[in-house]
C-alpha positions, 0 to 999 in steps of 0.5 A, spaced: 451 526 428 447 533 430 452 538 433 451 541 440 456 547 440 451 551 440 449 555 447 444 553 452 437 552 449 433 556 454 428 550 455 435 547 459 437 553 462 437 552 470 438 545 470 444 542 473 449 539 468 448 532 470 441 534 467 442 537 461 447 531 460 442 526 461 438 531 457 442 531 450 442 524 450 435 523 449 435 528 444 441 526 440 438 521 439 430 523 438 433 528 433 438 523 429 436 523 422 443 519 418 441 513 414 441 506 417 445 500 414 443 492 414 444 491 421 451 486 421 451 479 423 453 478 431 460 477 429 461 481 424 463 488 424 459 494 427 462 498 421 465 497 415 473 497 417 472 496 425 476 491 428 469 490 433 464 486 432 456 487 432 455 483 438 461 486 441 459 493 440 452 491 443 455 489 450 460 494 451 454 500 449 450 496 455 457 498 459 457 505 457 450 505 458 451 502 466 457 507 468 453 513 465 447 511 470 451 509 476 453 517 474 447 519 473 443 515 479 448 518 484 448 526 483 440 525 483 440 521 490 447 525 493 442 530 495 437 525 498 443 523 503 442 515 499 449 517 496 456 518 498 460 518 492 459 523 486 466 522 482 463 519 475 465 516 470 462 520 465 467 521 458 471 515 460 466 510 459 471 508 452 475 505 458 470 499 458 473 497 451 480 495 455 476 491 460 473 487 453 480 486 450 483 483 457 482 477 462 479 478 468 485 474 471 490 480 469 490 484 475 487 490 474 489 497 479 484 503 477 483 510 477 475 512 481 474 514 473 472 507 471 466 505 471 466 502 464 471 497 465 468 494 471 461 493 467 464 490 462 469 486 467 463 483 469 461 479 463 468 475 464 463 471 470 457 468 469 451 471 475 454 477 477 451 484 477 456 490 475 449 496 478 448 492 484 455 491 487 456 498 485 450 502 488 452 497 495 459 501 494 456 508 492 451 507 498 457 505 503 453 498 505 455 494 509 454 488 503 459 492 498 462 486 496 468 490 494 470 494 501 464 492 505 461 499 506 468 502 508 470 506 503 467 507 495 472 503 491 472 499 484 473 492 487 472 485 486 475 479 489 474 475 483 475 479 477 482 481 480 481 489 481 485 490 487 481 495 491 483 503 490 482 509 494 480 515 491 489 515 489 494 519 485 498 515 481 500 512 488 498 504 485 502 505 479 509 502 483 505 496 486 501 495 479 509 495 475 511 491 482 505 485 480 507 484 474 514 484 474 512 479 480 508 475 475 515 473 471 519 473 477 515 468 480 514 464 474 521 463 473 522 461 480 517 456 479 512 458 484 505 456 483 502 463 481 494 465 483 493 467 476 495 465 469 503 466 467 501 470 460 497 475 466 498 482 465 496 487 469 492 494 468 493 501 470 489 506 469 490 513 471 489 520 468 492 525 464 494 530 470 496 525 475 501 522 469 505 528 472 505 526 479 512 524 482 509 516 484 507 516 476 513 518 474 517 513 479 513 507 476 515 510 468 521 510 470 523 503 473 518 500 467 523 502 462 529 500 468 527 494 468 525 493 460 532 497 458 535 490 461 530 486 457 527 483 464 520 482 462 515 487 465 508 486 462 504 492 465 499 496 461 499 502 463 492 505 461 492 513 461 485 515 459 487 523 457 481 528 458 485 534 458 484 536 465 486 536 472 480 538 476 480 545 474 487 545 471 488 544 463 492 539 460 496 542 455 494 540 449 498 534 445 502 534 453 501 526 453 503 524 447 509 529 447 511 526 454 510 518 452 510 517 445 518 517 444 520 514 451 524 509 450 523 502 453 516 504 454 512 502 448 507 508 446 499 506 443 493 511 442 487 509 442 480 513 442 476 512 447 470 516 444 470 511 439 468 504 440 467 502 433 474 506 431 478 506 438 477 498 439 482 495 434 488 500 437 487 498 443 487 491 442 494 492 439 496 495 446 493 488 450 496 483 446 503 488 444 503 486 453 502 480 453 507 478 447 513 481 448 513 483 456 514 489 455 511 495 459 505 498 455 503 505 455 495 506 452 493 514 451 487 512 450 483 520 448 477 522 454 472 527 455 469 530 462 463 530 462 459 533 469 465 536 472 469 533 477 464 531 481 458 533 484 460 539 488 464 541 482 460 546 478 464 548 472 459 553 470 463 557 475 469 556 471 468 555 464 464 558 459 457 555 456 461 554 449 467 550 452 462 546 456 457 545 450 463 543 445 465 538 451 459 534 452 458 535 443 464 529 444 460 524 449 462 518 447 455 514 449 452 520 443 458 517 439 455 509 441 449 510 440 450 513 432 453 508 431 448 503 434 443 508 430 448 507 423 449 500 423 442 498 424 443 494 430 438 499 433 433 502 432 431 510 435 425 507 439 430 501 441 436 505 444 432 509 447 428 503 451 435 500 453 437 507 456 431 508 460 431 501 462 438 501 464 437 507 468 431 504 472 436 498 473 441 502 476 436 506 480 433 500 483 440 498 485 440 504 488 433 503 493 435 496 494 443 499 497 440 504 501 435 499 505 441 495 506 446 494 512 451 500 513 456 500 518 454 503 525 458 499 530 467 501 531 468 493 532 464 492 524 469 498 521 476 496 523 474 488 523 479 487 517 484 493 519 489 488 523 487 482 523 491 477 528 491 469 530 495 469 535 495 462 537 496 461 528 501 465 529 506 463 533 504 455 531 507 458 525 513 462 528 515 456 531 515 451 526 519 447 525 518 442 520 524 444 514 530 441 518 533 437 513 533 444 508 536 448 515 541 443 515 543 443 508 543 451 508 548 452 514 552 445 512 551 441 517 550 440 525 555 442 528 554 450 523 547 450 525 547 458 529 545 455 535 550 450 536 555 457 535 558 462 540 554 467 542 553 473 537 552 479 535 546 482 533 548 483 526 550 475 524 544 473 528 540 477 523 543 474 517 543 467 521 535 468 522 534 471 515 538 465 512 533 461 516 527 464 514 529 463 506 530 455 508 523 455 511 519 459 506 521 458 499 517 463 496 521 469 501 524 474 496 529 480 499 531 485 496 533 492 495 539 497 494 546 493 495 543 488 498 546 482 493 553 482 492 555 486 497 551 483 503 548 490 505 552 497 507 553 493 515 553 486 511 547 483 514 545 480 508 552 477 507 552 471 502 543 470 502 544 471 494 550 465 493 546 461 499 539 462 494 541 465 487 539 472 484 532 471 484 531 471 490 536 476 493 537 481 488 538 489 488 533 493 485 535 501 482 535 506 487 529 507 488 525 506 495 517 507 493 519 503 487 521 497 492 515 498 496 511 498 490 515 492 488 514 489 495 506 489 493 506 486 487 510 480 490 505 479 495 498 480 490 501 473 487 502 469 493 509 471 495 513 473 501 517 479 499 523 482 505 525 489 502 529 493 505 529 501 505 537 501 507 536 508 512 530 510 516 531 516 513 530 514 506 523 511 508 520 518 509 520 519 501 517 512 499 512 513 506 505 514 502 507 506 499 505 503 506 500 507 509 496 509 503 497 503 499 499 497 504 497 498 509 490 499 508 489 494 501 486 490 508 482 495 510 479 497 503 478 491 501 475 488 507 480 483 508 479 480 501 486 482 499 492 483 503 499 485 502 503 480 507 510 483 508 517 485 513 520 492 510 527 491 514 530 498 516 536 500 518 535 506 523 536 510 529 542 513 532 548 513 535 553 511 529 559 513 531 564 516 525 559 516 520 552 519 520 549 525 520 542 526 518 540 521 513 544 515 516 542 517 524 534 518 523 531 517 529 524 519 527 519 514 528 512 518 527 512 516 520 511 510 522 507 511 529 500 513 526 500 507 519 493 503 521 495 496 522 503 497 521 507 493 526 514 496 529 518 491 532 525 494 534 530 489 538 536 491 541 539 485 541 541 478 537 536 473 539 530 478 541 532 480 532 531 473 530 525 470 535 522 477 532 523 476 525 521 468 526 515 472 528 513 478 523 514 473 517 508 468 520 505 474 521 506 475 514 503 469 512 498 467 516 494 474 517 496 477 511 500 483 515 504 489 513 509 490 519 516 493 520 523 490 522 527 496 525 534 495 526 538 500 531 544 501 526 549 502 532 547 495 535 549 491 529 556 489 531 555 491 539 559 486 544 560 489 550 555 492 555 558 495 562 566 495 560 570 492 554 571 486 552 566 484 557 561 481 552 555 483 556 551 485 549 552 478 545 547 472 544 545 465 543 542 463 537 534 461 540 532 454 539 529 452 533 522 454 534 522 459 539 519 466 537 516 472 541 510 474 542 508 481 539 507 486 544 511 482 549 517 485 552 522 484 555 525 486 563 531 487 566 532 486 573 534 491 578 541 485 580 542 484 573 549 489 570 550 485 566 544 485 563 543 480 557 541 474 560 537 477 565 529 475 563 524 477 569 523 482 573 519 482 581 514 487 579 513 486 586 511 495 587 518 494 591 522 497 585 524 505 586 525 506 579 523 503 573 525 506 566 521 504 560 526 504 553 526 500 546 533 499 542 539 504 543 536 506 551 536 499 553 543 498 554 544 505 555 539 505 560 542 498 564 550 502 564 545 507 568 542 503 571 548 501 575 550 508 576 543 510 579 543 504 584 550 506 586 547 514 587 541 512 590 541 505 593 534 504 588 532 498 586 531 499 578 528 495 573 528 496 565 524 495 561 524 493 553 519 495 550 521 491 544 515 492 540 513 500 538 507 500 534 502 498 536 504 498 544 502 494 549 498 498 553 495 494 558 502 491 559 506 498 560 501 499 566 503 492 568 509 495 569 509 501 571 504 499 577 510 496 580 514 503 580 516 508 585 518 513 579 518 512 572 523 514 567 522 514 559 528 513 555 526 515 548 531 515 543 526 518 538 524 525 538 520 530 543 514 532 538 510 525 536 516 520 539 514 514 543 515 515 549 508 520 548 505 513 547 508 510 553 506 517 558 499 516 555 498 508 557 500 510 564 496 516 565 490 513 561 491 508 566 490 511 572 497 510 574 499 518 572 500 520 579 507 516 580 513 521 579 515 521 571 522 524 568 523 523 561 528 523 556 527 524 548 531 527 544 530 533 540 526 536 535 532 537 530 534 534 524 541 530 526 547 533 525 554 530 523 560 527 527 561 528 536 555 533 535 550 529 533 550 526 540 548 532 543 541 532 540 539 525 542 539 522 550 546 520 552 547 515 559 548 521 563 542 524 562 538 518 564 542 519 570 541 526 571 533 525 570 533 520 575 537 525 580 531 530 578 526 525 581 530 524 587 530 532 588 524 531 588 522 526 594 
């Protein structure tokens, strides 16, 4: 093999990387002079001892070759504005020998570096164009099949690649997640979209094996193996000893993985397909068998930099750069071409210019086609939403017999009990979502046995068995990511994060993962689940920060995430009736969020006067998303109360969600008797994304207005609600706020001085009366 460590001939000097890339191959193998053998018989090995046969090697070289050129096409055609994404594959081509040893039914969650694997994937189905589809994606055209010209992604439908954004280990959880979910659902007996032996891929780089989210995964994979449940995820890191700009320490990887107990270690040489391809067949099939999660060390190289505005010259010496490109891959490929006699010169030097042709041609035809130019075609798959289905599906109400036999019979149906508090309402409703959906899962820290630290799961996991009811380790981006695992296989998972303020540390698993799998995928993929969180403020007795979060924010600005948070029993199970059909017909992502302080709530005006227990709704009843709930100004009691008059006759109307609304009702009382005012309240009930044309609704029935916002100062919702009514021409109507403040919640009596109590609502009702 001729050597290329020696500096820069002059002729090649002032090209750009990409260029001399290109330029070495051709020399390479213009210049090669080894002695050829007889060319193998197609299924015969491509050399002596290699696990990979003569045909195999020739498909695998034409993925390496397709991957190089999409490199090459792109760096060329960026310049021309005809291109819009120049991290390469360039030295991970070997990552195609882990497409040829897999199906193209195992899921696979990949790293942008991939570009081998998908080329090769594609010969898995008949008619598939690997260049095309990959110059619609570099193009950003709207005929990308993969994310319809929203975003560069590696993606297909019908191979099983999940499309992935541009991640840093944060696909890691939800690749682990979705092959514990293959197991799981297999033993549950529920009909898997893929065959039971699947395995799912993960590949990802050297330098992000150190991120805490790979780390997570690593972690709960050896968790789940330590205990001998299955767990087939093969983890593919493809090693080229850097991380932009920052090195890899030499023989880091395999120091850090190699004697991990209960993460099986592979290496593999991925510059090397005649010797690399054996090793990583070992890995697949050690996956397949045994179950057990899978690390593949698979040895890369980077060639042309991180990207295109990646200009290494800057940075590293001329002699460490001709020492890396001496370790293409494709110049060991085409050696072995050269060497088995497969090829001759002439012929793998044809192939490779065909190929670039092939890809440029791709490239044309992309730029000529459609691109995304109006906002409706962008965000058509971000939130897609059926209301009529949904709310056909909330109210459905053909699985009686097994409601029947969960709650024991007739007279033990919830809507046949006393009314209740929120608490038992909720397990009420989720004892009846697990009767509806057989493939609803719920899971997360204490929730088994226990039945939650409030006991809102109490007796799910004797009513419906282990496998569906189950605690997890204590580990919230791991639920998360478990929670998309069950979904990527058809499944209805209910995670829940016990604290809101836990959900901060896990937050990248909704908004960067879930949330946009519809977004990025154009709606081909989904991840249709209801993350319960206990939250907000108000806990008496027990608290501080990590059990009193009212910080909403993290939720506000997800796209495409539903918040609904009820402040009362049946408002809880209409709402969960809801977001679970939600779930199943459009596929969404939504957020259950529980006020802690009102799961065991009774009274509302005086002790013992059960004003804040509920009914259970009838069979079928459900809320409709976006629709709140009014409290007329007659009503102290205030639970049983349903409409307002709306009429512009009302002197206040004060505009609430969770803990504000009965607070605001007992203040409500004290305002009318100061003021003599009519005043209504407003449940917001739903907080992302909020009903704007119906807070306008609302407000143009008020005299004044007043926002009672539990959360904090800086990005609370009561800065949406002001928006609303400002944005609809209603901002001249007299306005208090009360919000709490922008501080981290302290424990014991002084928490309630930095959330709104009830006479600070009846203090800014009398700032509104000064100012008449």
């Amino acid at each position: 093999m001729s050597s290329l460590s020696s500096p820069i001939p002059a002729r090649m000097r002032g090209l750009n990387r990409a260029e001399i890339c290109d330029v070495n191959f051709t020399e390479f193998v213009r210049s090669w002079d080894g002695q050829a053998g007889g060319a193998p018989d197609a299924g015969a090995p491509v050399l002596a001892g290699s696990a990979l046969d003569a045909q195999g090697f020739l498909e695998l070289f034409e993925s390496q070759l397709v991957s190089r050129h999409l490199d090459l096409m792109a760096r060329v055609l960026r310049v021309q504005n005809k291109v819009f994404y120049t991290i390469g594959s360039s030295g991970h081509e070997g990552n195609a020998m882990v497409a040829r040893a897999t199906r193209h039914t195992d899921p696979a969650f990949l790293h942008y570096r991939s570009g081998g694997f998908m080329a090769e994937r594609f010969r898995k189905l008949p008619g598939m164009d690997p260049a095309m589809d990959s110059a619609l994606s570099f193009a950003a055209s709207k005929d990308d099949p993969a994310s319809g010209g929203r975003h560069k992604v590696w993606g297909s439908k019908p191979l099983w690649v999940l499309p992935q954004t541009s991640t840093i280990a944060s696909h890691l959880p939800k690749a682990l997640g979705t092959a514990i979910a293959i197991e799981a659902g297999r033993r549950l007996g529920h009909e898997l979209p893929i065959p039971d032996d699947s395995i799912t891929i993960c590949s990802f780089g050297d330098a992000s094996s150190n991120h805490a989210t790979a780390q997570t995964a690593f972690n709960a994979a050896a968790w789940t193996a330590y205990q001998k449940l299955p767990a087939p995820a093969l983890f593919v890191c493809e090693d080229n000893g850097i991380g932009i700009s920052v090195k890899t320490p030499s023989g880091w990887i395999a120091r850090n993985f190699s004697q991990r107990a209960d993460l099986d270690y592979f290496a593999a040489d991925g510059l090397d397909l005649a010797n690399g391809y054996a090793d990583v067949q070992r890995a697949v099939e050690h996956c397949r068998t045994t179950r057990r999660p899978t690390f593949l060390h698979l040895r890369t190289t980077r060639i042309m930099g991180h990207a295109g505005t990646d200009f290494e010259i800057e940075w590293r010496s001329l002699e460490e750069l001709c020492a890396v490109e001496a370790t293409d891959p494709l110049l060991r490929s085409a050696a072995i071409a050269l060497e088995s006699g497969l090829m001759s010169r002439d012929e793998v030097l044809e192939l490779y210019e065909r190929t670039r042709k092939r890809c440029f041609a791709a490239a044309e035809e992309a730029d000529r086609r459609p691109k995304l130019e109006a906002l409706a075609d962008v965000i058509a798959p971000l939130a897609p939403y059926s209301p009529d289905k949904v709310m056909a599906e909330a109210g459905r109400t053909d699985f009686d017999e097994r409601r029947l036999e969960v709650f024991g019979g007739e007279a033990k149906l919830p809507e046949n009990l006393p009314p209740r508090h929120m608490a038992i309402q909720i397990n009420q409703a989720l004892h009846e979502t697990f009767a509806k959906y057989p493939e609803a899962l719920l899971f997360g820290e204490d929730v088994a046995q226990k039945g939650g630290v409030y006991t809102v799961t109490k007796g799910l996991q004797k009513a419906f068995g282990p496998r569906r009811v189950f605690n997890t380790l204590l580990d919230e981006t791991m639920i998360l990511g478990m929670a998309q695992g069950f979904a990527n296989v058809g499944m209805l998972p209910i995670p829940e994060i016990q604290y809101l303020a836990y959900f901060h540390n896990a937050c990248d698993q909704i908004r960067g993962e879930a949330a946009s799998l519809q977004f990025f995928s154009n709606n081909q993929y989904a991840n249709p689940m209801v993350v319960r969180i206990a939250g907000l403020g108000y806990q008496r007795g027990f608290g501080g920060h990590f059990h009193n979060d009212n910080s909403i924010t993290a939720l506000r600005d997800i796209p495409g995430l539903v918040v609904g948070c009820p402040s009362r029993g049946d408002d809880a199970v209409t709402m969960l009736r809801t977001l679970t059909a939600l779930a199943k017909v459009d596929g969404r992502v939504s957020v259950f969020l529980e006020p802690i302080a009102l799961y065991m709530t009774k009274d509302l005006q005086e002790a013992g006067d059960g004003g804040w227990l509920t009914g259970y709704p009838a069979r079928g009843e459900a809320m409709v998303i976006g629709e709140g709930r009014v409290y007329p100004p007659e009503s102290d009691a205030g639970a049983d109360a349903d409409v307002g008059d709306g009429d512009g006759r009302d002197d206040l109307v004060v505009f609430t969600y969770g803990n504000g609304v009965p607070m605001s009702l007992r203040a409500a009382r004290s305002i009318r008797e100061a003021h003599g005012w009519r005043t209504r309240v407003v449940d917001l009930r739903w907080l992302v994304p909020l009903n704007d044309a119906w807070i306008v609704e609302q407000a143009r029935g008020a005299r004044r207005i007043l926002i009672v916002d539990e959360g904090r100062h800086s990005a609370g919702v009561g800065e949406g609600v002001i928006t609303a009514i400002a944005e609809g021409g209603l901002g001249t109507i007299p306005f208090e706020r009360v919000v709490g403040v922008d501080t981290y919640t302290p424990l014991a009596g002084a928490a309630f001085l930095v959330i709104p109590g009830e006479e600070d609502v009846v203090e800014a009702a009398a700032r509104l009366a000064a100012g008449d």
